[in-house]
VMD Tcl script that draws the C-alpha trace (Angstrom):
set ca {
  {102.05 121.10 113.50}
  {101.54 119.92 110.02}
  {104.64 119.26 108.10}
  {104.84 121.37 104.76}
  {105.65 119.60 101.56}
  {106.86 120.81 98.05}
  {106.23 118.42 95.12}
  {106.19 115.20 97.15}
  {109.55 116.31 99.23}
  {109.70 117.09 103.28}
  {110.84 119.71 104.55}
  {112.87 119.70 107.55}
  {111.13 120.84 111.06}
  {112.78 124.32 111.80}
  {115.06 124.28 115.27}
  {111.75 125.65 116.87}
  {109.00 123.24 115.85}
  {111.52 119.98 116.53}
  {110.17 118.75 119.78}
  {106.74 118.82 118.46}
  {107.84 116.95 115.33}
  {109.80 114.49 117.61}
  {107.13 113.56 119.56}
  {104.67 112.95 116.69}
  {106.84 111.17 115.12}
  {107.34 108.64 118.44}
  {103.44 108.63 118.44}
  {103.12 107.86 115.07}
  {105.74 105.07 115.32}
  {104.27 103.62 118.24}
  {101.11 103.38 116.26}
  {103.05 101.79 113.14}
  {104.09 99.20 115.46}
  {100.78 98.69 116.69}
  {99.48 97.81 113.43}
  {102.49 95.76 112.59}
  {100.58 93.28 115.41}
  {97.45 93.67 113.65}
  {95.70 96.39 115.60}
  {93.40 98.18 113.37}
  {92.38 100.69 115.91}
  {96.16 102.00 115.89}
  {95.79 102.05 112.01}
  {92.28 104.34 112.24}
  {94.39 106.58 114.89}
  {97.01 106.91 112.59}
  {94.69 107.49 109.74}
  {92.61 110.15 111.88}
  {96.20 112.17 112.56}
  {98.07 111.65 109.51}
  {95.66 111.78 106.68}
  {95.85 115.20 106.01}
  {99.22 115.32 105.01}
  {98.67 112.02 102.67}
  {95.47 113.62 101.13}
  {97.49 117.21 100.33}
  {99.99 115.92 98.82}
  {97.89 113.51 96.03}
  {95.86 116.58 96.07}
  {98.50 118.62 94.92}
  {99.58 116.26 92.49}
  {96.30 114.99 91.06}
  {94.14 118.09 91.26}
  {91.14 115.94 92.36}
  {89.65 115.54 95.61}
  {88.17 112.15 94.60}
  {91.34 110.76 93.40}
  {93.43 112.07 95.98}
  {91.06 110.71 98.39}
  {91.24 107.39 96.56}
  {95.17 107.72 96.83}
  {94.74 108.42 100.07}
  {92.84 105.43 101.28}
  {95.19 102.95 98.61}
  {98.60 104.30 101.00}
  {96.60 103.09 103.69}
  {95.61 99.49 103.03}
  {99.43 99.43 102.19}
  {100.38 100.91 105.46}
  {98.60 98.27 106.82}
  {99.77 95.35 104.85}
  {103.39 96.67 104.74}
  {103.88 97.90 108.40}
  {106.15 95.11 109.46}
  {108.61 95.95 106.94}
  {108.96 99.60 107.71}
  {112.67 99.94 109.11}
  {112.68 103.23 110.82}
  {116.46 103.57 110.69}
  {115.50 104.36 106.84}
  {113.58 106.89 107.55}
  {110.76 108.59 109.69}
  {107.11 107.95 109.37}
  {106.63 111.20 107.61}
  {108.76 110.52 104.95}
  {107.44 107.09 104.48}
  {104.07 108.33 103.94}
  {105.10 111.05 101.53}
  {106.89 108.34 99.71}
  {103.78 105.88 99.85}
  {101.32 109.23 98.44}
  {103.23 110.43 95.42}
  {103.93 106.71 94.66}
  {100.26 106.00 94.50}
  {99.56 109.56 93.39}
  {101.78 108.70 90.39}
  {99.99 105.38 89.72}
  {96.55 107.22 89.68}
  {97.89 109.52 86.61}
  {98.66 106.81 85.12}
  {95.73 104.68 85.60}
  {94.08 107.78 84.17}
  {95.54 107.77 80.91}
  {94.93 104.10 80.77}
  {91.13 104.59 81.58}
  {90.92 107.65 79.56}
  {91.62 105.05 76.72}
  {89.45 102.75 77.44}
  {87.16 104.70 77.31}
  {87.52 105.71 74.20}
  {88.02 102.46 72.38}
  {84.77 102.01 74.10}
  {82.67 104.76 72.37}
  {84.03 103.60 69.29}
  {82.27 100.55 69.95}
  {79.12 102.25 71.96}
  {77.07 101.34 68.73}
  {77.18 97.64 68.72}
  {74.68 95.08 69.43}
  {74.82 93.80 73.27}
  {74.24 90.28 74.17}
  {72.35 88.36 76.68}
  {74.37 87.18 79.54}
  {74.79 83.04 79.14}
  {75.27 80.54 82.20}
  {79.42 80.95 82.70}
  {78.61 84.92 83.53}
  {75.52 83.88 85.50}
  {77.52 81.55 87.51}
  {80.81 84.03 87.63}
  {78.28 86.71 88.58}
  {77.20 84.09 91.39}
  {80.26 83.79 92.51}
  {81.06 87.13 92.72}
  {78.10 87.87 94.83}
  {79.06 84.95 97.16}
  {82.59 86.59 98.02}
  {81.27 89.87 98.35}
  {78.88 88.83 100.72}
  {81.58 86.77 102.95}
  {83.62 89.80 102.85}
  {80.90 91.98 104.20}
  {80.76 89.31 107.44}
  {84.30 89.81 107.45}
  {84.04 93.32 109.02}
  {83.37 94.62 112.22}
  {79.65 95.45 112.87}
  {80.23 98.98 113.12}
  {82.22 99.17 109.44}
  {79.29 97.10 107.75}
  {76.22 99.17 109.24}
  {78.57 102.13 107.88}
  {79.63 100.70 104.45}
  {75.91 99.27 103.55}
  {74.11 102.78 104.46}
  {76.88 104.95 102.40}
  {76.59 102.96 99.29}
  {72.45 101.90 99.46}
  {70.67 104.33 101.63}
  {71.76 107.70 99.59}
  {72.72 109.72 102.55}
  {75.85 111.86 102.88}
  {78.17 111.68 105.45}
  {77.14 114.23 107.92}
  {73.25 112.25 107.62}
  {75.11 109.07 108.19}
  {76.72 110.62 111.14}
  {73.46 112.06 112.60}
  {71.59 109.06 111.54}
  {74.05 106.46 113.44}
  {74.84 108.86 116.75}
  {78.59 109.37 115.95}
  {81.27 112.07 115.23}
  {81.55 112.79 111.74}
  {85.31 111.49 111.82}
  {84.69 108.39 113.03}
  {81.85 107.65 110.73}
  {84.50 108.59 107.53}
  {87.05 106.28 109.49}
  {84.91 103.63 109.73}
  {83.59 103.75 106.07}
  {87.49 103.88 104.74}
  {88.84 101.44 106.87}
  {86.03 98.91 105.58}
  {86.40 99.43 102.46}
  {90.48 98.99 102.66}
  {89.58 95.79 104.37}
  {86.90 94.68 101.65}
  {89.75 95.10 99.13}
  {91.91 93.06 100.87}
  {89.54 90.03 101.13}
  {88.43 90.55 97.35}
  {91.45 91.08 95.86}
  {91.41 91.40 91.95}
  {87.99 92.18 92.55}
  {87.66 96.36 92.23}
  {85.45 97.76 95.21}
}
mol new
graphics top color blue
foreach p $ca { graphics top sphere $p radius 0.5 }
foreach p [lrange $ca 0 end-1] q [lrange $ca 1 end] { graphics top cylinder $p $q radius 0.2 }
display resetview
């Protein structure tokens, strides 16, 4: 049962559907807990069962699969760095994560209207002369390389083989899939969960 939303807000389980909402809830608490101790297979369970709901609701408020799945993977990585701090007399799990995807959601239409003018200050200035790169960005650039490289060794195997074949071999998902012998879900999982982790160890860095 997936738990209906309007604007952000949850709506109560009816009488009927409560056990079935109770005992996701338990499951998905157990699995909060889990990744409280730094199990990131509870955090790709959780992500597997409770994405959907996450990824409507950004959808809904952002009106763009690819930012709503960017929202989607941002409440996520904070899931994961915040999950010893959830206090579930507060509230369920549900509700957290609604709360974690319109606050994110939010922050993407914002970051929009920041972008959207940077981008425009930027064709204003489209028509000046560019200039060679001198040794403090070849070094920075260096440097850069250096900690995206150790970040890379920082994931599993399986995340790495996924990550570096989505972003340089040019096949979709469902030819990753095929091509590494695996459900379609896990190969997504695997691919989202890197990437939250390759965030983490790069911090200001965007990925």
């Amino acid at each position: 049962m997936s738990e209906s939303t309007s604007g952000g807000s949850v709506v109560q389980p009816s009488r009927k559907e409560l056990p079935v909402w109770a005992e996701r809830e338990a499951a998905w608490g157990e699995l909060l807990a889990s990744c409280a101790k730094g199990d990131q297979t509870a955090l790709a369970s959780l992500y597997d069962q409770s994405s959907a709901l996450v990824y409507s609701i950004a959808l809904r408020m952002l009106a763009d699969p690819g930012d709503a799945e960017e929202v989607a993977i941002d409440v996520y990585h904070q899931v994961w760095r915040a999950a010893r701090s959830y206090d579930r007399s507060r509230g369920s799990v549900t509700s957290w994560l609604v709360t974690l995807a319109r606050s994110r959601a939010i922050d993407r239409m914002r970051s929009r209207a920041v972008r959207a003018r940077s981008e425009e200050a930027l064709d204003r200035h489209a028509d000046m002369p560019s200039f060679t790169a001198g040794p403090d960005e070849t070094t920075l650039a260096g440097q850069r390389r250096q900690r995206i490289l150790a970040a890379m060794a920082a994931l599993s195997t399986e995340q790495r083989e996924a990550i570096q074949l989505a972003f340089f071999s040019g096949l979709t998902h469902a030819e990753l899939a095929d091509r590494l012998r695996q459900p379609l879900g896990t190969v997504k999982t695997r691919i989202r969960l890197g990437i939250m982790k390759l965030r983490e160890e790069l911090g200001e860095l965007v990925i």
